[in-house]
C-alpha positions as CSV (number, residue, x, y, z in Angstrom):
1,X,0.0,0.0,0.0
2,X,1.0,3.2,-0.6
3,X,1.7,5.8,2.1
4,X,-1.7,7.3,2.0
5,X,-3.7,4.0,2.0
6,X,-1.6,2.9,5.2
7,X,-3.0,6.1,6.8
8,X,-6.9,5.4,5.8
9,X,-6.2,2.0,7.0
10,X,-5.2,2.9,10.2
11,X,-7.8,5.9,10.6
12,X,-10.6,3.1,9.9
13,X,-9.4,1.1,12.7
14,X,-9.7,4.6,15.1
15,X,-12.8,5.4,14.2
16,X,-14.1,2.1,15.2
17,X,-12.7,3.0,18.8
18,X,-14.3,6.3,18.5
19,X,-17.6,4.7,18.0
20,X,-17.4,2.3,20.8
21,X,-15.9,5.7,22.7
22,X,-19.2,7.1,21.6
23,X,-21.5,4.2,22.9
24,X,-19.9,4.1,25.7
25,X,-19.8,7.6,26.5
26,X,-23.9,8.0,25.7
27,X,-24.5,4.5,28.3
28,X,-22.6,6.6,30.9
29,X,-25.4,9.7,30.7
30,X,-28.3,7.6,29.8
31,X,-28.0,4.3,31.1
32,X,-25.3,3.0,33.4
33,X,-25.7,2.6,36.9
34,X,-24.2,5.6,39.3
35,X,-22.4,2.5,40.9
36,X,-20.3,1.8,37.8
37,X,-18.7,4.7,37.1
38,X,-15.3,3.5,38.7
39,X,-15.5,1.0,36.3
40,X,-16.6,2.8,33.3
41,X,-13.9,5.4,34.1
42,X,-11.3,2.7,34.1
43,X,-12.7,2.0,30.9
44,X,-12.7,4.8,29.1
45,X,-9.5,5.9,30.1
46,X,-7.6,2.4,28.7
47,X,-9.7,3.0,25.5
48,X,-8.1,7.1,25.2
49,X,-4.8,5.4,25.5
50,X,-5.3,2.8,22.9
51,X,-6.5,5.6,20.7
52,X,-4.1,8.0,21.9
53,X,-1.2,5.7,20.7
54,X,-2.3,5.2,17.6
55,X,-3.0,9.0,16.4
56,X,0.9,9.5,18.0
57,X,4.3,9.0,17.3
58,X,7.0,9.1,15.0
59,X,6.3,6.5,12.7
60,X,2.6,7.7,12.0
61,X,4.3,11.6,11.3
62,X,7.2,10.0,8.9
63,X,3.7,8.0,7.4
64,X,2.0,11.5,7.3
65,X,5.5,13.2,5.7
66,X,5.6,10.1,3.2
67,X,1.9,10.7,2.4
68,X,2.1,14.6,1.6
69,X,5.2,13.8,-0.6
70,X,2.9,11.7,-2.8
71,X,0.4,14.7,-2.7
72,X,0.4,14.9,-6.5
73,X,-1.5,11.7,-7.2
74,X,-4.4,12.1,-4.5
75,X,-7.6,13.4,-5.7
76,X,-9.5,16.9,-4.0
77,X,-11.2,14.4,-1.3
78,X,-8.1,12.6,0.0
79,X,-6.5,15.7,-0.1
80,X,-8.7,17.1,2.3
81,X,-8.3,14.0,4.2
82,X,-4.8,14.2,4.2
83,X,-4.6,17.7,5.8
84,X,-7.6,16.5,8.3
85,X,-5.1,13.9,9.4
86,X,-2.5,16.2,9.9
87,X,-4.6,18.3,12.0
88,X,-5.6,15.2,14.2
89,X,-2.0,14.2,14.6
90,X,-1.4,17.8,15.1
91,X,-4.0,17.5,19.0
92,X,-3.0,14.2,19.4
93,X,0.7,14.1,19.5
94,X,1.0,17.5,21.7
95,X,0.0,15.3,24.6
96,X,1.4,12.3,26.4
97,X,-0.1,9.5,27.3
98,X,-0.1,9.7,31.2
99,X,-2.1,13.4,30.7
100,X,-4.8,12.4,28.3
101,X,-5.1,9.4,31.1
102,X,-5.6,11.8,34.0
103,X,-8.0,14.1,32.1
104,X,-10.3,11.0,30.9
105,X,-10.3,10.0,34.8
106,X,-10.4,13.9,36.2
107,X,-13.6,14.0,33.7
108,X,-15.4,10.9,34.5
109,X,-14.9,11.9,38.7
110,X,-16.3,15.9,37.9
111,X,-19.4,14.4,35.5
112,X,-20.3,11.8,38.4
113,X,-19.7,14.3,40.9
114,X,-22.2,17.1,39.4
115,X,-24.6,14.9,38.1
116,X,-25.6,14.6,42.1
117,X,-24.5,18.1,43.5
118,X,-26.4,20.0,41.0
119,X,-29.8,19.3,41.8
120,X,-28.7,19.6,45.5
121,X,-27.0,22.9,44.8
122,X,-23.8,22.1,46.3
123,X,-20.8,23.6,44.4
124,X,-18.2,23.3,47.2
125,X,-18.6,19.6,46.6
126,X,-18.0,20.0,43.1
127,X,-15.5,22.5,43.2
128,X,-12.4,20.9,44.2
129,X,-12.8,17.8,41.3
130,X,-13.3,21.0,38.9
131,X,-10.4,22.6,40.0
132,X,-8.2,19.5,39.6
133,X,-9.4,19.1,36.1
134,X,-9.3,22.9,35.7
135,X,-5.1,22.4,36.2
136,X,-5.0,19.6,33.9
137,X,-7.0,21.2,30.8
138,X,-5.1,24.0,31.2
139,X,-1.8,22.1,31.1
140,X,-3.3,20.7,27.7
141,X,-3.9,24.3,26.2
142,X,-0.4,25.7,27.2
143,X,1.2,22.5,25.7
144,X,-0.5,23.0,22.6
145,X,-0.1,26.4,22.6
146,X,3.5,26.1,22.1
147,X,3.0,23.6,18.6
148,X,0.6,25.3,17.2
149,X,1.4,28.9,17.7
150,X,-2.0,30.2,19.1
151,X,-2.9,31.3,22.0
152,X,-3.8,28.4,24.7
153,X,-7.7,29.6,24.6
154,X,-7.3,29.3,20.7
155,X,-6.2,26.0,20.9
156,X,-8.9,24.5,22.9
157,X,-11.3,26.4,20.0
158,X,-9.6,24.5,17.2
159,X,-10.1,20.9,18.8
160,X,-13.8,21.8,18.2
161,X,-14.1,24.1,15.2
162,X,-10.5,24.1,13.1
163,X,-9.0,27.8,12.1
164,X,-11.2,29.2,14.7
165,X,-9.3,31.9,16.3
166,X,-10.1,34.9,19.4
167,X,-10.1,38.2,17.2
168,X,-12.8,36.6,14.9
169,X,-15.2,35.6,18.0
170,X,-14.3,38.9,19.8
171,X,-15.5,41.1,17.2
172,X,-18.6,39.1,16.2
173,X,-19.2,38.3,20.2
174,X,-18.6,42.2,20.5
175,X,-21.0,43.8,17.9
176,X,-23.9,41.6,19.3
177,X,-23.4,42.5,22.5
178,X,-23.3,46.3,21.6
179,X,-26.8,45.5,19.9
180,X,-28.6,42.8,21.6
181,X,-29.0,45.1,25.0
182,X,-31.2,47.8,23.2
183,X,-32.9,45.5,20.7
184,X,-34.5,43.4,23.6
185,X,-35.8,46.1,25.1
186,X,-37.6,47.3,21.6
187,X,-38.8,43.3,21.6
188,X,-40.0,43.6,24.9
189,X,-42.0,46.9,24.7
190,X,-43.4,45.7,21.5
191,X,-44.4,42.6,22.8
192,X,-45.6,44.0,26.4
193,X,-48.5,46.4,24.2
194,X,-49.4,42.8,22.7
195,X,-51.7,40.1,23.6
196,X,-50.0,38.2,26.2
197,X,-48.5,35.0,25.4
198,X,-50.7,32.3,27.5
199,X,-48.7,29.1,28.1
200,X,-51.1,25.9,28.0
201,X,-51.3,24.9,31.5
202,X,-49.9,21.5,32.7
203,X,-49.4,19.2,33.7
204,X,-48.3,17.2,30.8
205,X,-47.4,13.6,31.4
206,X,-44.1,12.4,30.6
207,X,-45.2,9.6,28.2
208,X,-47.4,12.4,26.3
209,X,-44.2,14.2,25.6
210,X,-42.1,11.0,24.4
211,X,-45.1,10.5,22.1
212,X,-45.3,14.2,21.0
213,X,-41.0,14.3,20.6
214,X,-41.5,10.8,18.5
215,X,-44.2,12.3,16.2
216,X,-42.5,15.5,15.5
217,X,-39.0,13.5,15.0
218,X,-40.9,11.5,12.3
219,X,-42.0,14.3,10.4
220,X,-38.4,15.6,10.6
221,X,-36.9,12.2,9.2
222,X,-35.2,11.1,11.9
223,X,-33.4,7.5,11.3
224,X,-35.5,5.3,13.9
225,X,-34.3,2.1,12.2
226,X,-30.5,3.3,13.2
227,X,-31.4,5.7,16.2
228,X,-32.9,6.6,19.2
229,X,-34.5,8.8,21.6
230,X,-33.7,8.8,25.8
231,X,-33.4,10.9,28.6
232,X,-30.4,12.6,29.9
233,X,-29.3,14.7,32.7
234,X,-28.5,17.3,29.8
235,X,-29.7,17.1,26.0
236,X,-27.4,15.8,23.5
237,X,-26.5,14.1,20.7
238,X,-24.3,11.0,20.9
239,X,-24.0,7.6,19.5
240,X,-21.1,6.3,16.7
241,X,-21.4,6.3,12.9
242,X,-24.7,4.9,11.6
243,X,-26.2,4.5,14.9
244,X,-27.4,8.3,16.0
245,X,-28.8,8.7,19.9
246,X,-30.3,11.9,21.1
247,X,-31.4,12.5,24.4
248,X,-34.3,15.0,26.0
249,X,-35.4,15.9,29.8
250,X,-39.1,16.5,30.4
251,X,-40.7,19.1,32.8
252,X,-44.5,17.9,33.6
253,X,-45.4,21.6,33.8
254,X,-44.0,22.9,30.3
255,X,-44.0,20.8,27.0
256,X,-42.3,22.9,24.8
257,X,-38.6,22.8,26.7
258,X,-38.2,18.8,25.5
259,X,-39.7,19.7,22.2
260,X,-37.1,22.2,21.7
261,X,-34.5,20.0,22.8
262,X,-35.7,16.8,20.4
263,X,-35.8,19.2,17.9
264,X,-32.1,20.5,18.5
265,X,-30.8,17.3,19.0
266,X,-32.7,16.1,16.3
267,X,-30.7,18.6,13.9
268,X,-27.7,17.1,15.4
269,X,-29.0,14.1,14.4
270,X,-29.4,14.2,10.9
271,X,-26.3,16.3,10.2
272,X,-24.7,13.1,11.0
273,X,-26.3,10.8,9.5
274,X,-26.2,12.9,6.2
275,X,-22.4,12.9,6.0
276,X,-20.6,11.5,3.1
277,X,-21.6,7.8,2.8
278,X,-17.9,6.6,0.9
279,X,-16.4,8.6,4.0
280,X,-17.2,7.5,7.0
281,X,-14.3,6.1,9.1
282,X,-12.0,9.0,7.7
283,X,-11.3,12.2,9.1
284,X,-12.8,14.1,5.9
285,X,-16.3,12.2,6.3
286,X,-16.4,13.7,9.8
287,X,-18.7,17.0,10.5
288,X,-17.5,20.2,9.6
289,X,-16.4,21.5,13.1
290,X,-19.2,22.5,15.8
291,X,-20.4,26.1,14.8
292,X,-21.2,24.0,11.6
293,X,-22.7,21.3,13.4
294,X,-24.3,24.0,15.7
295,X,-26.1,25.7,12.7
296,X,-27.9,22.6,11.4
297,X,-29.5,21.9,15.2
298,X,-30.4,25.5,15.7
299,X,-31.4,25.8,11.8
300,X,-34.1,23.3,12.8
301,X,-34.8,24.8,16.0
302,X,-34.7,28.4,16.0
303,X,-35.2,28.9,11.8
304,X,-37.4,26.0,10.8
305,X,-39.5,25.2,13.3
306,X,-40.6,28.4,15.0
307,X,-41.4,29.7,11.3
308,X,-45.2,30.9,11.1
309,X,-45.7,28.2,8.5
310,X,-44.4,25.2,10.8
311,X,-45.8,26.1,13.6
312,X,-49.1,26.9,11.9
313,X,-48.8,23.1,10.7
314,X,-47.6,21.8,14.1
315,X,-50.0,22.8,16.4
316,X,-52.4,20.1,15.3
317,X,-50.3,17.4,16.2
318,X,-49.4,19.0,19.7
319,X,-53.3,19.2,20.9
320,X,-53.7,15.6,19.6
321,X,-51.0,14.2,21.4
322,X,-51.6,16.6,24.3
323,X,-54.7,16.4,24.5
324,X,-55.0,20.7,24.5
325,X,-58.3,22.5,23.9
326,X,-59.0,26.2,24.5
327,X,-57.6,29.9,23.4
328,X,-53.8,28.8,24.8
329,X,-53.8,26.3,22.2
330,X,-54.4,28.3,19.1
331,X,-51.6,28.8,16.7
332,X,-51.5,32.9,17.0
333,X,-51.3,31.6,20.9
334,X,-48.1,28.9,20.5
335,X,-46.8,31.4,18.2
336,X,-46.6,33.9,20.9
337,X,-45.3,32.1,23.4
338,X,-42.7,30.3,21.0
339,X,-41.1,33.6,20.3
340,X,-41.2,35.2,23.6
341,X,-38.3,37.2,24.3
342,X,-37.7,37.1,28.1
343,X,-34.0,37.6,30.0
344,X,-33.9,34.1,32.1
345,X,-31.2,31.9,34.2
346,X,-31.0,28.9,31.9
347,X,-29.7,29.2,28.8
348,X,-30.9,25.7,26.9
349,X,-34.6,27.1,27.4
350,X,-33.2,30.5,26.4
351,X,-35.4,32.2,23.5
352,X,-33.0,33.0,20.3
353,X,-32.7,36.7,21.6
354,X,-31.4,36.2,24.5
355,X,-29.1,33.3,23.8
356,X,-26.1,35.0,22.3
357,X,-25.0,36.7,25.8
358,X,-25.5,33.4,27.7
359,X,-22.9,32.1,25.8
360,X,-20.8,35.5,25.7
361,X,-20.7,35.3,29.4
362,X,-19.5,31.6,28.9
363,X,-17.0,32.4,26.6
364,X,-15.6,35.4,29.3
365,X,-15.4,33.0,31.8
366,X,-13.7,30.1,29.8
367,X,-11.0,32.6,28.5
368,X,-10.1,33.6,32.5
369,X,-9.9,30.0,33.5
370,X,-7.6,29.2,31.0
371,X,-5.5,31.7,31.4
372,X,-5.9,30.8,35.3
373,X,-7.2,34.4,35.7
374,X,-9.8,32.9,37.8
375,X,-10.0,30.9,41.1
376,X,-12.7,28.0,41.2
377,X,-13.9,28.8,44.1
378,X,-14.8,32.4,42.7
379,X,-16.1,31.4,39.8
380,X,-20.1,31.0,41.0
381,X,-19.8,35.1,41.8
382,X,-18.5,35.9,38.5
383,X,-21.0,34.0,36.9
384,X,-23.3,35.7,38.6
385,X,-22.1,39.1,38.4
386,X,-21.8,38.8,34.4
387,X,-25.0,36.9,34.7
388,X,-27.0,39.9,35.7
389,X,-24.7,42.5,33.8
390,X,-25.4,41.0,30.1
391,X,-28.2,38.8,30.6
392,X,-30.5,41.2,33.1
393,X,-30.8,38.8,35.8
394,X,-29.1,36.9,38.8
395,X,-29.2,33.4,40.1
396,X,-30.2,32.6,43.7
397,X,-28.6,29.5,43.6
398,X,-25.6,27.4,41.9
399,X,-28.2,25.2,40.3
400,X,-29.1,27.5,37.8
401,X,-25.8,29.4,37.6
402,X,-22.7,28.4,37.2
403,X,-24.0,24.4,37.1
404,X,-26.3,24.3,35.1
405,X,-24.2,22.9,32.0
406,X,-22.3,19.8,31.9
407,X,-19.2,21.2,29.8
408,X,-16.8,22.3,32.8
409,X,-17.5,19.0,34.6
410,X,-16.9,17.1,31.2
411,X,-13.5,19.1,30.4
412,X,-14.7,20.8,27.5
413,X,-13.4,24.1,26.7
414,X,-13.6,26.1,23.5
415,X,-17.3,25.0,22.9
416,X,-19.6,27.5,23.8
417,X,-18.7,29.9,21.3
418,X,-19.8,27.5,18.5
419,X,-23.7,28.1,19.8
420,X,-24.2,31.7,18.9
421,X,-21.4,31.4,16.3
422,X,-23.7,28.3,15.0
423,X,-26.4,30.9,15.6
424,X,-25.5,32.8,13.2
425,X,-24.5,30.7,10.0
426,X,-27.9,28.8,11.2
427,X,-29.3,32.3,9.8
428,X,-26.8,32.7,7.3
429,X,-27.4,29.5,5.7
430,X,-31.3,29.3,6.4
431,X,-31.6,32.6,4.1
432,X,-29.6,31.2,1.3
433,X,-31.3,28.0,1.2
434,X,-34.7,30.5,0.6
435,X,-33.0,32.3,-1.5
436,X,-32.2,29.4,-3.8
437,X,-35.2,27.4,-2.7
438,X,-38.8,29.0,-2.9
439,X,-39.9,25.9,-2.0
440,X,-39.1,25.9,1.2
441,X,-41.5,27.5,3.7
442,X,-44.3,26.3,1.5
443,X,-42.8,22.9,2.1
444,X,-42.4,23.8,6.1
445,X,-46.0,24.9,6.2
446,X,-46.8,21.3,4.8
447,X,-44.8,19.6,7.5
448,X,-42.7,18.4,4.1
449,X,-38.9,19.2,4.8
450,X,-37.7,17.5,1.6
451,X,-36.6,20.8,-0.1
452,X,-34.5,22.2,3.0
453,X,-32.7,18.8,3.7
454,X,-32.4,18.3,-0.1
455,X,-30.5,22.1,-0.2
456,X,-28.4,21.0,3.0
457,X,-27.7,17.8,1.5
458,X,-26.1,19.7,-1.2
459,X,-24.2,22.3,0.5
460,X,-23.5,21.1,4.2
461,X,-24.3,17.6,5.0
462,X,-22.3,15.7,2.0
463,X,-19.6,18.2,2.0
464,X,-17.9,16.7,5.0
465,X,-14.9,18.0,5.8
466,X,-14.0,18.4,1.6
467,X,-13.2,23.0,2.9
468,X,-12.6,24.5,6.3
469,X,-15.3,25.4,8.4
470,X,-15.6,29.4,7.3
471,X,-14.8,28.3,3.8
472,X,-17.8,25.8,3.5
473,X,-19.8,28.7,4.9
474,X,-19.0,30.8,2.4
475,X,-19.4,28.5,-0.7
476,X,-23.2,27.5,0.8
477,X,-24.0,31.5,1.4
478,X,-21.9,33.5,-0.5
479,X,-20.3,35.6,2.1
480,X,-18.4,34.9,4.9
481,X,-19.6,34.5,8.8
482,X,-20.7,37.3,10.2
483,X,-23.9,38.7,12.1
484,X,-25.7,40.0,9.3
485,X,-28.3,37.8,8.8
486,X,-28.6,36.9,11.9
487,X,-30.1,40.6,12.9
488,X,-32.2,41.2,9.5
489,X,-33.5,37.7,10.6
490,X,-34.4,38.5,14.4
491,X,-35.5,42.2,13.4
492,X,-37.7,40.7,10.8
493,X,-39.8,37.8,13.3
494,X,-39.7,40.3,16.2
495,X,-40.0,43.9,14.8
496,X,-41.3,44.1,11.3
């Protein structure tokens, strides 16, 4: 075999670990009992070795160097892959083997221990497995720092979204919190001279929902015959390469925080399953990056279903399944309440809005542990202080401030900026699809999605990893990322 086809061997043979990784990892927030965590920890952490020493090493770079030599007879898509491997090795060989074993264990002890001290809002239990995971993450981002020339913040960004770098997120992060602040408050008056929003009133039995999250995954395509639907601590979507898992959590008294998650998750969902067929198993079949995957979940959330012309269709189905009957149930009614714009503590219930500075105060935050500018045990009064200084309001408890989200306790950093950058290409790309499409709302008024998943076959989904994140952005819309059409799309629903 040639140099090349030894490295697609042995990527094939990694991303079968990965997708046992993946299982494994969705059992541990779905399934497993709190008793085998130990275990599973153990587990996990022998598996990051295994992988760990195969993505390293000398042999595998003078494999890579051999490879690249050969360049000239590789065609545009194992190009790509080439340079996709090269970034992998680029991660994976900056840290040894003893440190991505303490981080797998560090992780696994923080996720058990917040899984019980959030509900019993008790961050001084948590807080001394965060900081010890704190210390190792940030011995990760300085190490790779160094080899890739980026800041330490900026190399925690490009594990999740390659070529992402600070000045980019600071300016776009920057301009919408300059006009956010002032645009709410139009929102809000507009909406407060209004008829009220009147939310259907509860309860609403858990088994009502799963039904009601089944039926509208159906008539968004999702794959039941290679994926399924659970519950979770904290929505998301999991699973390995052919075999997609999402999971929800249900409040009794409010219906449409799960729907929103299924349908999140369910973009998730599909974005994976619609990646190059001939590609899985190789780095260039992979998703393009999270603020890529981020736009096709909140494209389907935010964009496509809380469209008049969905929601006009949905509503049927929700009063069937539900059971509803009365003025609250009325589409002008779900409309309203859909698109409520309302400063709150959590931001996975968040309405589009508001969202952007949840995850600018996240982002703050991230940046100052990194750059150990900020003690864990100060870090639920900063939250809070930011909290109510971009957001409008302040928690009363740890619970719904500083751990509410799973990411700290899982040792991911450089995420959160991919939501409201997703955010925004989710707008970006949602426009050109209707630009090129006129099909499209008329389809989404139909409950018939065949014309948007079509155009996001076409641009997004079977492009892979084939251009960089920006670039594959730019080719779909035209332009590059920015908050554009974002705002005309938010002044549009909420002003015009």
């Amino acid at each position: 075999m040639t140099a090349y086809q030894q490295l697609e061997a042995r990527k094939k043979r990694v991303s079968a670990l990965n997708n046992a990784m993946g299982i494994l990892h969705w059992d541990q927030q779905t399934m497993m009992p709190d008793g085998a965590a130990p275990a599973r920890a153990s587990v996990l952490a022998e598996l990051s070795v295994m992988i760990h020493e195969m993505e390293t090493g000398d042999p595998l770079s003078e494999l890579i160097d051999s490879a690249e030599s050969e360049s000239a007879e590789l065609d545009e898509w194992q190009l790509a892959n080439l340079r996709e491997i090269r970034h992998e090795f680029i991660h994976a060989n900056a840290i040894p083997a003893d440190l991505v074993e303490k981080i797998v264990m560090a992780e696994s002890e923080a996720h058990m221990i917040w899984r019980e001290a959030r509900p019993d809002n008790d961050f001084k239990r948590l807080a001394p497995a965060l900081d010890k995971l704190f210390s190792l993450k940030r011995e990760e981002a300085s190490i790779k720092s160094e080899i890739m020339n980026v800041t330490p913040y900026e190399a925690m960004m490009d594990r999740y979204d390659p070529g992402r770098r600070e000045p980019q997120v600071d300016r776009i992060f920057a301009d919408l919190e300059s006009f956010l602040p002032g645009f709410i408050q139009q929102v809000m008056e507009k909406q407060a001279a209004a008829p009220a929003a009147v939310m259907p009133e509860g309860p609403f039995p858990i088994e009502q929902q799963r039904e009601l999250s089944h039926e509208v995954m159906k008539i968004f395509g999702f794959p039941f015959d290679r994926g399924r639907l659970d519950t979770a601590h904290h929505p998301f979507s999991g699973g390995a390469d052919g075999d997609v898992r999402i999971t929800t959590r249900y409040s009794e008294g409010d219906f449409m925080k799960s729907l929103m998650a299924v349908i999140h998750e369910t973009g998730h969902a599909l974005y994976e399953d619609g990646r190059p067929a001939q590609w899985l198993g190789q780095p260039v079949g992979n998703s393009r990056g999270m603020t890529l995957h981020e736009s096709q979940s909140l494209l389907l959330e935010m964009q496509a279903a809380r469209s008049e012309e969905f929601v006009r269709f949905l509503v049927p189905t929700i009063k069937r399944v539900l059971g509803g009957e009365g003025p609250a149930w009325e589409p002008d009614n779900i409309l309203r309440v859909y698109r409520k714009v309302e400063p709150g503590l959590i931001r996975v219930y968040a309405d589009e809005v508001t969202y952007p500075l949840h995850v600018i105060l996240r982002y703050k935050l991230e940046k100052a542990i990194i750059s150990n500018d900020l003690a864990t045990h100060d870090l639920p009064g900063a939250w809070n202080d930011l909290m109510e200084s971009l957001v409008g309001v302040r928690p009363t408890n740890d619970t719904d401030g500083v751990m509410q989200d799973v990411h700290w306790p899982e040792g991911i950093f450089g995420y959160f900026p991919t939501y409201s950058l997703g955010a925004m290409a989710a707008a970006q790309i949602f426009a050109a699809a209707q630009k090129d499409d006129k099909n499209i709302l008329p389809g989404l008024g139909r409950g018939d999605l065949a014309p948007l998943f079509s155009w996001l076959d076409q641009h997004i989904r079977h492009q892979g990893c084939l251009y960089m994140p920006d670039e594959l952005i730019a080719k779909a819309t035209g332009s590059g990322l920015d908050t554009a059409a974002f705002k005309a799309s938010i002044r549009a629903r909420y002003l015009d």
